[in-house]
C-alpha positions in Angstrom: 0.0 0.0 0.0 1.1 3.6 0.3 3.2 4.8 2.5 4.7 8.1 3.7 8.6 7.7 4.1 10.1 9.1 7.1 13.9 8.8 7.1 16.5 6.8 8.4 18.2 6.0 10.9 21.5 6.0 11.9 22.0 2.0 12.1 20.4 1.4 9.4 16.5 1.7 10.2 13.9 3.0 7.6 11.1 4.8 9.6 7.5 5.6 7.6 3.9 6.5 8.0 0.8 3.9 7.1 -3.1 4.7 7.2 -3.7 1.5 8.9 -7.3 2.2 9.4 -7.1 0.7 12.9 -8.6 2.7 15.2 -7.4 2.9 18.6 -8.5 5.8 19.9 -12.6 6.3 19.9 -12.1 9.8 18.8 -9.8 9.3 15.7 -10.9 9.1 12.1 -11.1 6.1 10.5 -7.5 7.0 8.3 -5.6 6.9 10.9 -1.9 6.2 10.6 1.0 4.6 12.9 4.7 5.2 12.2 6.6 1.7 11.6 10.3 0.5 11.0 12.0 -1.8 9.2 15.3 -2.8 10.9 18.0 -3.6 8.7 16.9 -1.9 5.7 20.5 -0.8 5.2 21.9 -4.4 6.3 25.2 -5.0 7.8 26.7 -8.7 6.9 24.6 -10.7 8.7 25.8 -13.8 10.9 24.5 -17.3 11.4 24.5 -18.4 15.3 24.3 -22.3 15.6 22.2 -23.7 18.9 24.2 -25.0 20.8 27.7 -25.0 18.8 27.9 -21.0 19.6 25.3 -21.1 22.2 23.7 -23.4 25.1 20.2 -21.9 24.5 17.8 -21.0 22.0 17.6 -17.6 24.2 20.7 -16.9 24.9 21.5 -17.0 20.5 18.4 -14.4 20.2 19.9 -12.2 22.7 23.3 -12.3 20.7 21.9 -12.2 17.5 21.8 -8.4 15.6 19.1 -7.7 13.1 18.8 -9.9 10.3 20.8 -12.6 11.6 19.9 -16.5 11.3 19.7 -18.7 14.7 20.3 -22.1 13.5 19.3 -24.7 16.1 20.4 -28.5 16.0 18.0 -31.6 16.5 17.3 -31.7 20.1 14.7 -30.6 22.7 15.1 -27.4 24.4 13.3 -26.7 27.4 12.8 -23.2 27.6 10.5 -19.6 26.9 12.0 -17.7 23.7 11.7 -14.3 23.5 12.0 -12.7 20.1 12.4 -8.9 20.0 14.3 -8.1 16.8 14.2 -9.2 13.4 15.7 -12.4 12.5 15.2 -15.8 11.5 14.9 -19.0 13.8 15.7 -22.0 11.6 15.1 -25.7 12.9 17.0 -28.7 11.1 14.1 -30.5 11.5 10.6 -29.8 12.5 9.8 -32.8 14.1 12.9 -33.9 15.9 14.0 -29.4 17.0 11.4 -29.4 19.7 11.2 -26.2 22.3 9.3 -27.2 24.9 7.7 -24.5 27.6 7.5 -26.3 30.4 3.7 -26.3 31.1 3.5 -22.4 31.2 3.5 -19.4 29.2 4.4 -18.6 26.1 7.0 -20.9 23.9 7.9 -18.7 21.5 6.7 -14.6 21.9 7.7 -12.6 19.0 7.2 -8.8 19.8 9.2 -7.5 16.7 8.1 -7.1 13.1 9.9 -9.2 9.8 10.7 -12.2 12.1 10.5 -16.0 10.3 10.4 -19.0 12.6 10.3 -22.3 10.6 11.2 -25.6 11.7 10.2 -26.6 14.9 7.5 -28.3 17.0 6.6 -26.1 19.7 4.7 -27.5 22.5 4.0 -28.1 26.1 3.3 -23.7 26.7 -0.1 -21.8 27.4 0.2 -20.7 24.3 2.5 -21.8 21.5 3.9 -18.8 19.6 2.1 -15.2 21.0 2.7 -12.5 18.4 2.0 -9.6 20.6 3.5 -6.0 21.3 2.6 -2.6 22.5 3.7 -1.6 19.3 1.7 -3.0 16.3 4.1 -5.8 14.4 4.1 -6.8 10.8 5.5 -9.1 8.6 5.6 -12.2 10.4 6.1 -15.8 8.6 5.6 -18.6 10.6 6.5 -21.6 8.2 6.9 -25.7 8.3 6.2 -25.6 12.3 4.4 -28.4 14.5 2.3 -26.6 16.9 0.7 -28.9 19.2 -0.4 -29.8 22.9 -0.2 -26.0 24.5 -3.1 -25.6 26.9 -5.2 -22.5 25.4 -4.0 -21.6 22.2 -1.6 -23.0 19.2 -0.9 -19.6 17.7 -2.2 -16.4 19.3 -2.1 -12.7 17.5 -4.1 -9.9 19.4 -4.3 -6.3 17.3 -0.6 -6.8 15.4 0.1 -4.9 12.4 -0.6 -7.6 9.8 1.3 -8.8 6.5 1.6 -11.9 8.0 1.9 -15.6 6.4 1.3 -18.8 8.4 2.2 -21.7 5.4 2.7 -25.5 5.4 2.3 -25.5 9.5 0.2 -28.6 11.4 -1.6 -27.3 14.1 -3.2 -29.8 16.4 -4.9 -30.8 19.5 -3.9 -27.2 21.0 -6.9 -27.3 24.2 -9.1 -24.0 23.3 -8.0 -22.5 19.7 -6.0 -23.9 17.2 -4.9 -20.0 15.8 -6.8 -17.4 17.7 -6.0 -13.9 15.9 -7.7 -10.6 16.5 -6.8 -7.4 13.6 -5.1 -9.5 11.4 -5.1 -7.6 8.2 -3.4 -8.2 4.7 -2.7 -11.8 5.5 -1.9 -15.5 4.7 -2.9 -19.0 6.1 -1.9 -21.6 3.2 -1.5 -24.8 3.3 -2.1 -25.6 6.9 -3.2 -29.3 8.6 -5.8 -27.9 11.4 -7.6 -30.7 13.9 -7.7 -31.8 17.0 -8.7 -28.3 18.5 -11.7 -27.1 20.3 -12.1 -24.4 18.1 -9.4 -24.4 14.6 -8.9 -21.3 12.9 -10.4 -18.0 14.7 -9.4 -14.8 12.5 -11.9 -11.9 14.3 -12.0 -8.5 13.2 -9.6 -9.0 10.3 -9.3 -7.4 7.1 -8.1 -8.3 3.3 -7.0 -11.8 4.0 -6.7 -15.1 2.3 -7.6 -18.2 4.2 -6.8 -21.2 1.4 -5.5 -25.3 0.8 -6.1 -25.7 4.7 
């Protein structure tokens, strides 16, 4: 769509304005705009960190990781919550054999960054599988070839994001309440996605311009 450029910063960032249409404020007009980034646009070389050659945890690759970086992780079953606040990717060898397990709470995998791909992986064992959530709205987030399966509310979890999103060639299954529960989820993609075993499968609400196909 259009959009407004704003500048850039010095390490690289490109800052510009969207009409978004989402209203978040009762008294604003229905063309209202946000201000959004895209790290990296001016890249540095980028790096791959293997997990757990470079590093013992999934986490502890994130948190070294710069924009744009890849985080490679090995067969094998991590125990642990990932936080993802940048943009990068999070490769798995193999989707059914690089497991990240939550431990029976929260979140596996939170991504609260825009232009993040996680793909590879079964995730499992959280409240909630992967939460794509922020105070600031997020955007372009692929979430490809995962398992997501066994989390005790929700397999994949979206609330008021930014949208440009594509879920693609992902099984989600036997997740306790939703299978995908996504709320403002505009200018999207779900291809190509085994959905059972849920209470409920695929819940897009108040979303906008998307494509729901080959499920």
């Amino acid at each position: 769509g259009q959009i407004h450029p704003a500048g850039f910063a010095r390490n690289g960032s490109f800052y510009f304005e969207m009409k978004t249409g989402r209203v978040t404020d009762p008294g604003a007009s229905r063309d209202s705009s946000e201000v959004w980034t895209m790290e990296n646009f001016l890249p540095e070389e980028t790096r791959t960190l293997t997990i757990p050659d470079d590093y013992p945890t999934i986490q502890a690759g994130v948190f070294a990781a710069h924009p744009g970086d890849t985080v490679y992780v090995r067969k094998g079953v991590y125990t642990e919550n990932v936080i993802i606040g940048k943009s990068l990717i999070l490769q798995g060898e193999d989707r059914k054999n690089t497991i990240i397990d939550g431990g029976g709470s929260g979140s596996v995998i939170h991504i609260t960054a825009s232009y993040v791909l996680v793909d590879g992986f079964t995730v499992t064992n959280g409240e909630l599988g992967l939460d794509l959530s922020s105070d600031l709205p997020i955007h372009h987030i692929t979430l490809k070839d995962l398992i997501v399966t066994a989390n005790t509310i929700t397999g994949i979890e979206s609330h008021k994001s930014g949208g440009f999103h594509v879920f693609e060639d992902c099984v989600i299954s036997n997740n306790r309440e939703y299978g995908m529960n996504v709320h403002q989820f505009s200018r999207s993609l779900i291809r190509n996605c085994e959905v059972f075993g849920n209470n409920t499968g695929l819940r897009p609400a108040w979303s906008w311009y998307i494509r729901v196909e080959e499920n």
